[in-house]
Every structure is written in structure tokens, then in C-alpha cells.
C-alpha positions as MATLAB code, in Angstrom:
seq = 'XXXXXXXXXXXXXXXXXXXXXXXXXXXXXXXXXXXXXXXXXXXXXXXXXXXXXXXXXXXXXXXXXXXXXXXXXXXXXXXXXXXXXXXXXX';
ca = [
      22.808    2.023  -10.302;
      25.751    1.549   -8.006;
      26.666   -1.768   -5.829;
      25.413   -0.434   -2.625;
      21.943    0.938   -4.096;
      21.880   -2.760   -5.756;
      22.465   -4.083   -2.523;
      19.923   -1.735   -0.414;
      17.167   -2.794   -3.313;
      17.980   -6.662   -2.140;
      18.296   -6.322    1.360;
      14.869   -4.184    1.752;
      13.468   -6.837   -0.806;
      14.433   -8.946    2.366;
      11.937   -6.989    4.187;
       9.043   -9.506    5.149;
       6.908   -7.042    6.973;
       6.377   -4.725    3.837;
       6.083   -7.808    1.776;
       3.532   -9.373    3.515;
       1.420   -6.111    3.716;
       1.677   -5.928   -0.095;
       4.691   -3.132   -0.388;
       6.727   -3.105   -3.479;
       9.410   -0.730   -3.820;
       9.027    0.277   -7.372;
      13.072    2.736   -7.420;
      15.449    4.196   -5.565;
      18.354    6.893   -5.496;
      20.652    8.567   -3.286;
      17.973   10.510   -0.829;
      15.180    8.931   -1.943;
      12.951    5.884   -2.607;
       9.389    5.151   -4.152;
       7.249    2.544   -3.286;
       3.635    1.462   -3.907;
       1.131   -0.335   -2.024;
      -1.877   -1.358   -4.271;
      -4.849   -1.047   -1.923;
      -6.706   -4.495   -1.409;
      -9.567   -5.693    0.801;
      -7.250   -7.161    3.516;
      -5.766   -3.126    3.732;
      -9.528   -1.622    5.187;
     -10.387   -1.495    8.565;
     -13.819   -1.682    9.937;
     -15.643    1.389    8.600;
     -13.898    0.273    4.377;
     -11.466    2.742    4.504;
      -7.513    2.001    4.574;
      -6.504    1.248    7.868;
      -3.970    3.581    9.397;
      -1.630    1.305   10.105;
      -1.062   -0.129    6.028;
      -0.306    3.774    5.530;
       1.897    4.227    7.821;
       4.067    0.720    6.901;
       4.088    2.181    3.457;
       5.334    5.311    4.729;
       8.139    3.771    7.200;
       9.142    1.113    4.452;
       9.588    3.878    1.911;
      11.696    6.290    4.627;
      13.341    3.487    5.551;
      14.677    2.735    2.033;
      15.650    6.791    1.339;
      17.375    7.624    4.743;
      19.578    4.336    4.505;
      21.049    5.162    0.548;
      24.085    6.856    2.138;
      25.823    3.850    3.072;
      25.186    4.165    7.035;
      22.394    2.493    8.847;
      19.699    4.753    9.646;
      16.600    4.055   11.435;
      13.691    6.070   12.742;
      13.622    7.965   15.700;
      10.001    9.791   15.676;
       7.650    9.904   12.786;
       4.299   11.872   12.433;
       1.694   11.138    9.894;
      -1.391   12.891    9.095;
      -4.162   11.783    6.603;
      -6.399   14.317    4.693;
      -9.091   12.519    3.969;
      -9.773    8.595    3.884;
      -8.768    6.123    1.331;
     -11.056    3.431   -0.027;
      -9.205    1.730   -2.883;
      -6.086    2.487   -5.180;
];
């Protein structure tokens, strides 16, 4: 892996947010990045399904990670997410 992936992978290591909600970004390349978030009890909202908002940080750390591999900064203007159906564990 090149220097500045090496140095993307530490500085969104960095990221306490993702960290603290569990993230861990599992590989990344030039236009991409996969993550995981391991679905605990702390993740469900009131009716024990996965609360929107752990999804979405998953999804935002993830983009993050992929639109910044260039070499530039990049940051989100507008993201959409919809869910399918609900998520209980995994």
C-alpha cells in the first residue's frame, strides 16, 4: 500500500466518533474503503432494531475513508440513506 493510503488508514484510525460507535475499517484502496460495524446492544434503539443513526456513521465513516484516497480533502456535501428492512444483530 502506498504512504498516503498508510497515512489515510492512521489518520481515520484517529477518528474517535467511529471508534467509539464500534467502527473498524477493515481495507482500503484508491476509490474505495470497507468497514464493519459488529452490531451490539448499545447499537438498537427503542423498538431492538439498529438505530438509524449507527447506520448511517458506518456509512459516512466508510465514504469518508473512499472519497478522501486521492490525496485531496473531501468531505460530504448531501448524503441519502435508505434502509430495506430493519436490522437486529450482525
Amino acid at each position: 500500500m502506498n504512504e498516503h493510503l498508510e497515512e489515510l488508514r492512521r489518520c481515520f484510525q484517529r477518528d474517535r466518533f467511529a471508534a467509539t460507535s464500534g467502527i473498524e475499517l477493515l481495507d482500503l484502496g484508491v476509490g474505495w474503503a470497507k468497514a464493519r460495524l459488529q452490531v451490539e446492544d448499545r447499537h438498537l434503539n427503542g423498538v431492538d432494531i439498529v438505530q438509524g443513526g449507527a447506520i448511517f456513521t458506518l456509512a459516512d465513516f466508510t465514504f469518508a475513508v473512499a472519497c478522501n484516497t486521492s490525496g485531496r480533502v473531501a468531505v460530504a456535501v448531501q448524503m441519502n440513506l435508505s434502509c430495506l428492512k430493519p436490522t437486529r444483530s450482525g
